[in-house]
TIVEXDO-878933 format. One record per residue (C-alpha): x, y negated, z negated. Coordinates in steps of 0.1 Angstrom, whole numbers, plus 5000, padded with zeros to 4 digits. Last residue first. Layout:
<gubas>
{{X, Y, Z}} ...
</gubas>
This chain:
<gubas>
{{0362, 5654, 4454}} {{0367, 5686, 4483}} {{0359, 5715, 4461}} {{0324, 5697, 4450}} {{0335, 5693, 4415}} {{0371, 5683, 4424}} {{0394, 5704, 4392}} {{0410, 5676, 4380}} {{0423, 5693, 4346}} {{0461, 5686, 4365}} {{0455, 5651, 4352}} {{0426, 5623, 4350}} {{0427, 5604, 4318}} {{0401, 5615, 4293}} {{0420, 5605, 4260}} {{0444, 5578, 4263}} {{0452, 5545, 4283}} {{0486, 5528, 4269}} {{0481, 5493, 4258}} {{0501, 5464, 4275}} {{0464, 5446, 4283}} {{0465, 5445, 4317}} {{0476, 5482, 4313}} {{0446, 5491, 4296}} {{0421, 5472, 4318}} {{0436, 5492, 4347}} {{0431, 5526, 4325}} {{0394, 5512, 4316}} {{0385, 5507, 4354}} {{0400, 5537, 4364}} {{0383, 5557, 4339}} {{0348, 5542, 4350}} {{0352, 5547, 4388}} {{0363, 5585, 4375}} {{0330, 5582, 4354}} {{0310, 5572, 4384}} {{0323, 5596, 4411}} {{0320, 5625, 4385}} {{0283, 5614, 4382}} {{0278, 5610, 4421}} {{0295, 5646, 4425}} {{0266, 5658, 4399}} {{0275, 5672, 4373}} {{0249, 5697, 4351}} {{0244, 5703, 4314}} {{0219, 5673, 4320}} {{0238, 5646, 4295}} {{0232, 5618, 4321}} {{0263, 5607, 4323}} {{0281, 5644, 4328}} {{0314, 5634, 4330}} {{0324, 5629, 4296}} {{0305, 5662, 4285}} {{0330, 5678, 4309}} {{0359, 5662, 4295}} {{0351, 5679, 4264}} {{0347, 5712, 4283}} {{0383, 5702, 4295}} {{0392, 5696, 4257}} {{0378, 5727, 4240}} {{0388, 5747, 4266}} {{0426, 5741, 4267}} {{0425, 5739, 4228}} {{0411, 5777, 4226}} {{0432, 5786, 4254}} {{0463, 5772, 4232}} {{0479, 5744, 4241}} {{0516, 5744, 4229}} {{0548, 5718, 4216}} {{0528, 5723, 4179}} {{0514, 5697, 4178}} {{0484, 5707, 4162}} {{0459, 5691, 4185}} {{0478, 5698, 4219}} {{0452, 5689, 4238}} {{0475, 5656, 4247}} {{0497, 5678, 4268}} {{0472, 5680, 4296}} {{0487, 5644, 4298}} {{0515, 5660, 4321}} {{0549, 5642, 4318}} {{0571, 5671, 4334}} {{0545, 5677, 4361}} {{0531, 5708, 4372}} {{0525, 5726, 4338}} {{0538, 5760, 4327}} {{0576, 5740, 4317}} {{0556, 5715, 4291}} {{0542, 5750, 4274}} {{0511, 5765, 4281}} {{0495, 5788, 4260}} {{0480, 5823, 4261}} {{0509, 5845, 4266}} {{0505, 5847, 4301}} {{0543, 5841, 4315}} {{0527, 5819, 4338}} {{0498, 5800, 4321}} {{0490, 5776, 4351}} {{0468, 5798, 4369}} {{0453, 5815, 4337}} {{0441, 5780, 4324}} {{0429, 5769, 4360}} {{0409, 5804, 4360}} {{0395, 5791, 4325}} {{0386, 5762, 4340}} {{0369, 5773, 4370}} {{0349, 5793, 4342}} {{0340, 5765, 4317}} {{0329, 5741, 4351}} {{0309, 5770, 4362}} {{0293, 5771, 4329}} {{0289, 5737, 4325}} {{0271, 5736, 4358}} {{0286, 5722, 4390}} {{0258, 5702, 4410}} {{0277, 5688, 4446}} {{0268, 5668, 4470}} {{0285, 5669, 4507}} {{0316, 5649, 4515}} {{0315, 5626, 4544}} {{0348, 5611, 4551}} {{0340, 5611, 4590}} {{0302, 5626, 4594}} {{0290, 5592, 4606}} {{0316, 5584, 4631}} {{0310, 5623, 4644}} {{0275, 5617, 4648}} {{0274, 5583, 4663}} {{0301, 5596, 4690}} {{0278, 5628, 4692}} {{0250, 5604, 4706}} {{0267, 5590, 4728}} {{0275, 5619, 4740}} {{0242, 5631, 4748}} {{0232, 5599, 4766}} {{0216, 5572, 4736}} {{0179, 5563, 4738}} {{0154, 5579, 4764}} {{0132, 5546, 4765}} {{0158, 5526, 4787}} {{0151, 5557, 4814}} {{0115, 5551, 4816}} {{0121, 5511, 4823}} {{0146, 5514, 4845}} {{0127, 5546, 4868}} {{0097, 5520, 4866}} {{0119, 5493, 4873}} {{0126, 5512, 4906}} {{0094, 5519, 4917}} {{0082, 5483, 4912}} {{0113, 5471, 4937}} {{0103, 5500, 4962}} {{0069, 5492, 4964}} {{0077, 5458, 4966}} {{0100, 5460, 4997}} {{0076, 5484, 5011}} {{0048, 5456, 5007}} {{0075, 5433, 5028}} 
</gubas>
């Protein structure tokens, strides 16, 4: 009988010290990988950087690179990058280009740092949908700062 209870003390003990080693290996990559799905790491983009991915985005879309981009340089036929057309003349220049994505920049940058964060670009896109959505309720078209082929993600992935 004392074996008996030997043996039955022994084995909580092996119970008991194995319940304190947590999850198995794997179980523990499970929890990893579940965690890490749609993660996306934070990002700081300066207004410089911004200015200079810009600049390459302005050179991208400007095809026949004479400085401005036409309707039939952009992506889509009804592009609102068309709006930074400020004389209206059927172009955006570079200078225009610039002015209005570093503009947007500004926009984005809530706390007025010279930096954005991806929180702060996750706010003010939050923000623009919101106020586009509370256009359209209304029957009035949204304007200025709508999201377009300027979306260049701040954090690549965004």
């Amino acid at each position: 009988m004392r074996a008996l209870v030997v043996g039955m003390a022994m084995a909580m003990a092996g119970t008991t010290s194995l319940a304190g080693c947590g999850e198995s290996p794997s179980e523990k990559k499970a929890a990893a990988d579940a965690r890490a799905v749609g993660f996306t790491p934070p990002a700081v983009m300066s207004r410089v950087d911004f200015g200079t991915s810009m600049d390459r985005r302005f050179r991208e879309l400007d095809r026949n690179a004479d400085e401005r981009l036409t309707s039939d340089e952009l992506p889509r036929k009804n592009a609102r990058l068309m709006q930074l057309d400020r004389d209206k003349n059927g172009s955006v220049s570079a200078i225009e280009f610039s002015e209005g994505t570093l503009k947007r920049f500004d926009a984005m940058d809530l706390n007025h740092d010279g930096t954005v964060t991806s929180e702060e670009h996750q706010a003010w896109r939050a923000a623009n949908r919101a106020r586009r959505a509370g256009a359209a309720k209304a029957g009035t078209p949204a304007t200025d700062d709508d999201e377009d082929v300027l979306e260049n993600k701040i954090a690549t992935p965004n």
